[in-house]
Backbone bond lengths (Angstrom), bond angles and torsions (degrees), N, CA, C in turn:
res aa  C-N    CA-C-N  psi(-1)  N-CA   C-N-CA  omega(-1)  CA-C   N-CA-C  phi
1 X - - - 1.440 - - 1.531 108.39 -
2 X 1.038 125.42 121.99 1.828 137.06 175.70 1.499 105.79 -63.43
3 X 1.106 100.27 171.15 1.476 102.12 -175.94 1.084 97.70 -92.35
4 X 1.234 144.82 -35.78 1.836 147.26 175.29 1.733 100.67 -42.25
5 X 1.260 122.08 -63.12 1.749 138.61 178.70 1.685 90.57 -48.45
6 X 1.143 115.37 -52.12 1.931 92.22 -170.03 1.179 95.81 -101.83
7 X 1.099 155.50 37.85 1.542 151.77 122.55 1.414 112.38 -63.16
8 X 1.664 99.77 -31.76 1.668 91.77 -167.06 1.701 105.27 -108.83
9 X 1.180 100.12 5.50 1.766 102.19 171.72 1.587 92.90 -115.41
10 X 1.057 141.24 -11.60 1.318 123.20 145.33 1.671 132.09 -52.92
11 X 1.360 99.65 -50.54 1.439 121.16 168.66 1.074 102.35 -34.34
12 X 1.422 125.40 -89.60 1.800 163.01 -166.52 1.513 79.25 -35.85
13 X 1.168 122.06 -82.17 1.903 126.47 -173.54 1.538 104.26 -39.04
14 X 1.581 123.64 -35.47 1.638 89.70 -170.35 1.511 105.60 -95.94
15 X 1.478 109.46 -12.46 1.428 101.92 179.27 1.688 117.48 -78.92
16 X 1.293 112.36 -2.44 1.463 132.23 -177.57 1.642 93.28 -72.97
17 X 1.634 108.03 -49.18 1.738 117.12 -152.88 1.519 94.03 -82.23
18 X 1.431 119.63 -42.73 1.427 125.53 172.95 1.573 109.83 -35.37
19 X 1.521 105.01 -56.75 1.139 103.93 -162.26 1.570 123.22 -97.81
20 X 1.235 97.81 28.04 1.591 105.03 -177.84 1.838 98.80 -125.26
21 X 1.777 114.01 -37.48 1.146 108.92 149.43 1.635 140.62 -41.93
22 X 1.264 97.32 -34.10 1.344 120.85 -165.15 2.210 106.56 -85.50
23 X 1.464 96.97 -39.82 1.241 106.02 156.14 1.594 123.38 -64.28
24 X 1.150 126.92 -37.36 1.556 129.42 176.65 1.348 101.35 -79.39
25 X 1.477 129.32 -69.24 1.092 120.38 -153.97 1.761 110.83 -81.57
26 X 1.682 121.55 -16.16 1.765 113.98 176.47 1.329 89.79 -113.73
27 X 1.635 124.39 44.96 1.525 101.60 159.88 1.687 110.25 -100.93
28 X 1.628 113.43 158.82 1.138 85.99 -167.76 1.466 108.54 -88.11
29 X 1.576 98.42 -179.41 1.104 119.01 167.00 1.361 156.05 -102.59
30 X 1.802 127.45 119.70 1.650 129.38 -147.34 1.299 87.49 -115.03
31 X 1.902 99.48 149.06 1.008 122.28 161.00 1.735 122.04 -43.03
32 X 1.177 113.57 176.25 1.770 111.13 178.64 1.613 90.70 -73.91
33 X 1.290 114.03 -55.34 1.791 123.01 -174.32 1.576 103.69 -42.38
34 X 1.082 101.62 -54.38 2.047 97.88 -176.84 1.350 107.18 -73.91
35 X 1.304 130.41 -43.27 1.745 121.55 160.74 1.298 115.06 -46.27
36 X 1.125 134.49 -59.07 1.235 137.00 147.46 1.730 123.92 19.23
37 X 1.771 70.36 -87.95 1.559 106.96 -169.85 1.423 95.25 -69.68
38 X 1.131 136.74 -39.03 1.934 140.94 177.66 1.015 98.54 -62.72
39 X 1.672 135.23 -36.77 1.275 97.92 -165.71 1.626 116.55 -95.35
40 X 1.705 91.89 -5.27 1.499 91.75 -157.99 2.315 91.36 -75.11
41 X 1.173 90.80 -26.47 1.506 107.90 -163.18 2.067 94.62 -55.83
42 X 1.467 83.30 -70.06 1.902 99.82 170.56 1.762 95.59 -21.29
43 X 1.079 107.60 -83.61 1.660 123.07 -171.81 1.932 105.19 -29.38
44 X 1.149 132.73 -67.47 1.375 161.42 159.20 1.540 98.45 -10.73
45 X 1.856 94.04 -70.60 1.487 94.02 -167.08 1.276 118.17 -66.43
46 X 1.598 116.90 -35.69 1.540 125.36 -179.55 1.592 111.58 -73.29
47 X 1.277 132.28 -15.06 1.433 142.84 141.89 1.300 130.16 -13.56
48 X 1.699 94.23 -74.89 1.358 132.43 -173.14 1.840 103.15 -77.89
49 X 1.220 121.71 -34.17 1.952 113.16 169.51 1.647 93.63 -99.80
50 X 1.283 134.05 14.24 1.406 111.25 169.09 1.559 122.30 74.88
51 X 1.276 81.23 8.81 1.662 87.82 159.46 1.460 148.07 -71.42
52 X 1.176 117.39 72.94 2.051 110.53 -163.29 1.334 112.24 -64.90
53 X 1.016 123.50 -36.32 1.632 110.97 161.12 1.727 133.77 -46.74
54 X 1.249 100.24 -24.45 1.554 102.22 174.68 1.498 114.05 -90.68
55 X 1.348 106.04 -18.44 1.332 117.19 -154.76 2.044 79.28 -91.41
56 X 1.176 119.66 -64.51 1.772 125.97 -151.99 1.117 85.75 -71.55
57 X 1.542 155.94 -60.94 1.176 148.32 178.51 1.729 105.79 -20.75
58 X 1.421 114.30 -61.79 0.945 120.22 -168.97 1.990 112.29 -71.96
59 X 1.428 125.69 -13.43 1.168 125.41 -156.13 2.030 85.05 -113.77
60 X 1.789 106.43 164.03 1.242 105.76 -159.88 1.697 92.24 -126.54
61 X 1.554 94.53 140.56 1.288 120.10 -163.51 1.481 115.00 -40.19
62 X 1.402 95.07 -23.75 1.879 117.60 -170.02 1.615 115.02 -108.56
63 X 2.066 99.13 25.34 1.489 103.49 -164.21 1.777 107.44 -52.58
64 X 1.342 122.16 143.64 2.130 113.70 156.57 1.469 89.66 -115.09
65 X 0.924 87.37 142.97 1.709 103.02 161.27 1.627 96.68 -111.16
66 X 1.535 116.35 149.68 1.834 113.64 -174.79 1.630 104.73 1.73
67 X 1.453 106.01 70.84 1.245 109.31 168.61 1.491 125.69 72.93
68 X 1.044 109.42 -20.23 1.937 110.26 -171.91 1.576 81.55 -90.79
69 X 1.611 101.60 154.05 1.028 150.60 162.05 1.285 109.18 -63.67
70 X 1.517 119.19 99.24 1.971 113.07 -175.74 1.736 100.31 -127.72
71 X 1.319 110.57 -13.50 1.766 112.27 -161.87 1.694 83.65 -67.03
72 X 1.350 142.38 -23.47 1.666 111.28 -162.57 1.941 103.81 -94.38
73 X 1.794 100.73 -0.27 1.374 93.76 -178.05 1.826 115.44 -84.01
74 X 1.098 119.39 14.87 1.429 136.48 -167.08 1.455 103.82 -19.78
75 X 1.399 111.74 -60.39 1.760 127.93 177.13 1.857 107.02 -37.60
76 X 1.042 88.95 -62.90 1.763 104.20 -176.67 1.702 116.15 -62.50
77 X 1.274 115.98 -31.54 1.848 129.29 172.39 1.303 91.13 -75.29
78 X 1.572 129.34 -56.23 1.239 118.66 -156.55 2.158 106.30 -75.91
79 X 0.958 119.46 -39.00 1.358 126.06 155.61 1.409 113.99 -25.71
80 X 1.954 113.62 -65.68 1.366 100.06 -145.41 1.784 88.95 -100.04
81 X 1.379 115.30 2.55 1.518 119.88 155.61 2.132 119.42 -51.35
82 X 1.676 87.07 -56.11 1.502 92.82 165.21 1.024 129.98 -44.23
83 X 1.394 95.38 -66.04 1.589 111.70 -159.15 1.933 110.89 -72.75
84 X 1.760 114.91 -31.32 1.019 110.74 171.16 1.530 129.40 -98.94
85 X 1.137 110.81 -18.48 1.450 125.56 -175.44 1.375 121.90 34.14
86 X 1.358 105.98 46.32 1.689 137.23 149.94 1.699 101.81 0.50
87 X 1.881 114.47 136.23 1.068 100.29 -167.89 1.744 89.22 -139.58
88 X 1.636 99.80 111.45 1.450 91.78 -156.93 1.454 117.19 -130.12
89 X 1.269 134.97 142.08 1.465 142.81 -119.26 1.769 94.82 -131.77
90 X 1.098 153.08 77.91 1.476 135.57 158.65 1.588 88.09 -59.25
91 X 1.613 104.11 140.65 1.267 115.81 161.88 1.689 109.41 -99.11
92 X 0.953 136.66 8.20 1.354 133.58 171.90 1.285 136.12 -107.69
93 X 1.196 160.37 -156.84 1.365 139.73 116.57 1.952 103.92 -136.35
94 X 1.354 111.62 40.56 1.375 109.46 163.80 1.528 132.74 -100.64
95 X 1.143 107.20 121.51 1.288 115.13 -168.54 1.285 104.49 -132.07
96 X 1.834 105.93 148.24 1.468 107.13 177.47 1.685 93.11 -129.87
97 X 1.276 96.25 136.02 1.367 104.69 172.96 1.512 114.81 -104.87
98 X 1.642 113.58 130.90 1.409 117.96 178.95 2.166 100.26 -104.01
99 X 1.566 89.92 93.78 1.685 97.36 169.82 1.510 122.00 -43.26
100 X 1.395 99.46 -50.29 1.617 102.33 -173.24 1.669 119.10 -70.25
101 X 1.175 111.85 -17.14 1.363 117.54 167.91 1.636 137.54 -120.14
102 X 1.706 93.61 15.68 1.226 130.72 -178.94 1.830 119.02 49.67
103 X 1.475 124.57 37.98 1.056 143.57 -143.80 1.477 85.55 -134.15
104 X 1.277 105.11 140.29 1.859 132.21 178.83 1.638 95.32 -152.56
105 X 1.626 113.10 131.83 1.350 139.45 -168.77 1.527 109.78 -138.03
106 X 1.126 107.52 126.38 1.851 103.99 166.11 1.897 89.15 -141.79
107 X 1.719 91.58 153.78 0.821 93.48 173.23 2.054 115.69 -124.81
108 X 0.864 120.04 94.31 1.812 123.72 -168.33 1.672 107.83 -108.01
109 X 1.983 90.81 155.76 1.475 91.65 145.33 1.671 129.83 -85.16
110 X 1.275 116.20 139.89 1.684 104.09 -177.59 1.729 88.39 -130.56
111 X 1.088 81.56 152.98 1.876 105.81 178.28 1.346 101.73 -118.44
112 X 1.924 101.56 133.54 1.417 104.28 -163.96 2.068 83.19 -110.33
113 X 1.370 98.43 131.06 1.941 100.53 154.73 1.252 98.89 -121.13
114 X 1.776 108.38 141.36 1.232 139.09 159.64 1.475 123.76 -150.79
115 X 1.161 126.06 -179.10 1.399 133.01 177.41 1.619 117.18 -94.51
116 X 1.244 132.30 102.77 1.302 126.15 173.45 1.598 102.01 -102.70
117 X 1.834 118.98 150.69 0.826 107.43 -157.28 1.789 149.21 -29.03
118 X 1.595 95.53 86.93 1.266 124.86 -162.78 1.268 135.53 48.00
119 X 1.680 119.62 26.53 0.952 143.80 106.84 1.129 153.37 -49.71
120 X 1.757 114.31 111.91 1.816 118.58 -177.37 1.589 117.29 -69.57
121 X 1.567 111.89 109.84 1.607 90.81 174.45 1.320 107.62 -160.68
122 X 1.407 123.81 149.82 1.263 135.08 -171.25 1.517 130.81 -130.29
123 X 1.937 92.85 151.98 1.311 85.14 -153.86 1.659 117.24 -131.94
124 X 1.015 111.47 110.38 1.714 134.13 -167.83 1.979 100.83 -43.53
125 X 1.290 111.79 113.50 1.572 108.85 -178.49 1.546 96.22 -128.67
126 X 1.625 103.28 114.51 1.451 96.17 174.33 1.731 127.11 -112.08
127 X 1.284 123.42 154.79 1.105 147.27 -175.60 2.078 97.34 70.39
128 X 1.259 99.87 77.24 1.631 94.51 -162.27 2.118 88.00 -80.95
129 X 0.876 131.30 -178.35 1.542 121.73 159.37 1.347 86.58 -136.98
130 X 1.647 121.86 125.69 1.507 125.64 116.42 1.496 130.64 -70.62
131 X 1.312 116.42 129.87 1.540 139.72 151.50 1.615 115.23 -90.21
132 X 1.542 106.95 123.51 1.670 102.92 -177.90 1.782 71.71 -130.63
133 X 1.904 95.14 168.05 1.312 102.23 -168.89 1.557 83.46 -154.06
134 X 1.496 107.51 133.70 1.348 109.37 171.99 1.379 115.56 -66.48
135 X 1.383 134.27 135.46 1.448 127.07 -177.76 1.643 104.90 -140.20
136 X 1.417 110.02 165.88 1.565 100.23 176.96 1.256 122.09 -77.48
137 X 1.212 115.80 163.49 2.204 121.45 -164.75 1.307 94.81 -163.37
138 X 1.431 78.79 169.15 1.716 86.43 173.01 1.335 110.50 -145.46
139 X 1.897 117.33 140.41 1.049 133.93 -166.59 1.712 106.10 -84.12
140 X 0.745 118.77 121.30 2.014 126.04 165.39 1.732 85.65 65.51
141 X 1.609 118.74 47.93 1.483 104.44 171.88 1.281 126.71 51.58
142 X 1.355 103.51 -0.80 2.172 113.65 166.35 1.246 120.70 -117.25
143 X 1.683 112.74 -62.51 0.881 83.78 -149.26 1.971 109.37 -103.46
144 X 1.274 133.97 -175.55 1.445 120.94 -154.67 0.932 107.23 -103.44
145 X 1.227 129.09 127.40 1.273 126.56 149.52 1.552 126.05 -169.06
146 X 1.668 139.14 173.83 1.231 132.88 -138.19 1.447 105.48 -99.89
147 X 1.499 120.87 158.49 1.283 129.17 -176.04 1.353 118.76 -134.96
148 X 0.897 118.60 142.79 1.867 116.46 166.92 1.407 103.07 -76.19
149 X 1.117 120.87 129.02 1.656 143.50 118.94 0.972 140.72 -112.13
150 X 1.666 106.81 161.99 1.408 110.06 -157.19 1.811 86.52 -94.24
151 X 1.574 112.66 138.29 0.933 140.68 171.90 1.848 138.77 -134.02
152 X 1.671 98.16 28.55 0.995 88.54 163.23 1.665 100.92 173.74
153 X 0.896 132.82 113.14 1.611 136.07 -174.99 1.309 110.99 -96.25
154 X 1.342 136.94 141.96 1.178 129.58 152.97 1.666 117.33 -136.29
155 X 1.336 119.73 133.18 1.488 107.90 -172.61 1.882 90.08 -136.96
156 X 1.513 91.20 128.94 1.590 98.33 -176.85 1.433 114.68 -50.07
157 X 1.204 120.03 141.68 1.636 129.41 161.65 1.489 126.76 -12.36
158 X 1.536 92.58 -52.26 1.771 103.35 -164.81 1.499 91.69 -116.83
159 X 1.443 144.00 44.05 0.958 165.60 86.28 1.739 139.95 -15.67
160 X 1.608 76.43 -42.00 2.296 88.74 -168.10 1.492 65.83 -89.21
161 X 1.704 111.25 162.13 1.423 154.94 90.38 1.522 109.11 -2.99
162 X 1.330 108.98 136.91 1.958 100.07 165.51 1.104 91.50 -98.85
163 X 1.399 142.75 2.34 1.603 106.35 157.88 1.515 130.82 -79.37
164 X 1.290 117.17 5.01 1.652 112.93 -173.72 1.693 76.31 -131.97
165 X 1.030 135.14 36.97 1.663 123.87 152.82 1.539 99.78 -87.35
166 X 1.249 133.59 -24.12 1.626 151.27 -154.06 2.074 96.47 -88.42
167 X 1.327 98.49 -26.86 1.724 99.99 -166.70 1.360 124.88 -76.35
């Protein structure tokens, strides 16, 4: 290799680091409420094309839904993400974020559409509560830093539909 060839793959490498620095450190900057709201939105859109990667990125390892334990079924969310591509409505965008305990809560109606046997139909769930919890992540797979997820759903009893009690 000449010294000209690693001058110019040196180059190429710092303008790579420049520009990934340059993305972390002059990107701007959102409130916890608009992260929040990005991630829950992020999640929504990757939903709706069947994307489970956009969607689990965004959900926390320690997800409950009304209390059960669902964050270790990741395989199985990301499946019926595919296969149904859930089409889903928060009706709100209020959120209160508790800083000191790193906790953000809203409480909305959201309307769930999907396909039950090959049928389109949807279903009105009210006073649903999301819990997202800032947790650690990582930006471009290096470098560190914290994220909102959603960590905890709850939708009252007499709330569900008995047709998605079956799912």
């Amino acid at each position: 290799m000449t010294k000209r060839t690693l001058f110019i793959a040196l180059a190429v490498f710092l303008v790579l680091v420049a520009s990934v620095l340059s993305l972390t450190v002059f990107a701007p900057r959102f409130n916890d409420r608009e992260l929040v709201l990005r991630s829950l939105q992020e999640s929504i859109d990757a939903t709706k094309k069947g994307r489970p990667g956009g969607v689990l990125d965004n959900l926390s390892l320690e997800l409950k839904v009304n209390e059960s334990d669902v964050g270790s079924y990741r395989r199985d969310i990301a499946k019926w993400i595919r296969d149904q591509r859930p089409d889903i409505e928060v009706k709100s965008d209020v959120v209160t974020v508790n800083e000191q305990e790193g906790i953000a809560t809203m409480t909305a109606p959201v309307t769930v559409s999907l396909s039950l046997l090959g049928n389109q139909q949807s279903f009105d769930l009210k006073d649903v509560r999301l819990v997202f919890r800032k947790e650690d992540a990582r930006n471009y797979l290096i470098f560190p830093t914290r994220k909102w997820r959603l960590y905890q759903v709850s939708v009252p009893n007499e709330g569900i539909p008995p047709e998605l009690t079956g799912l």
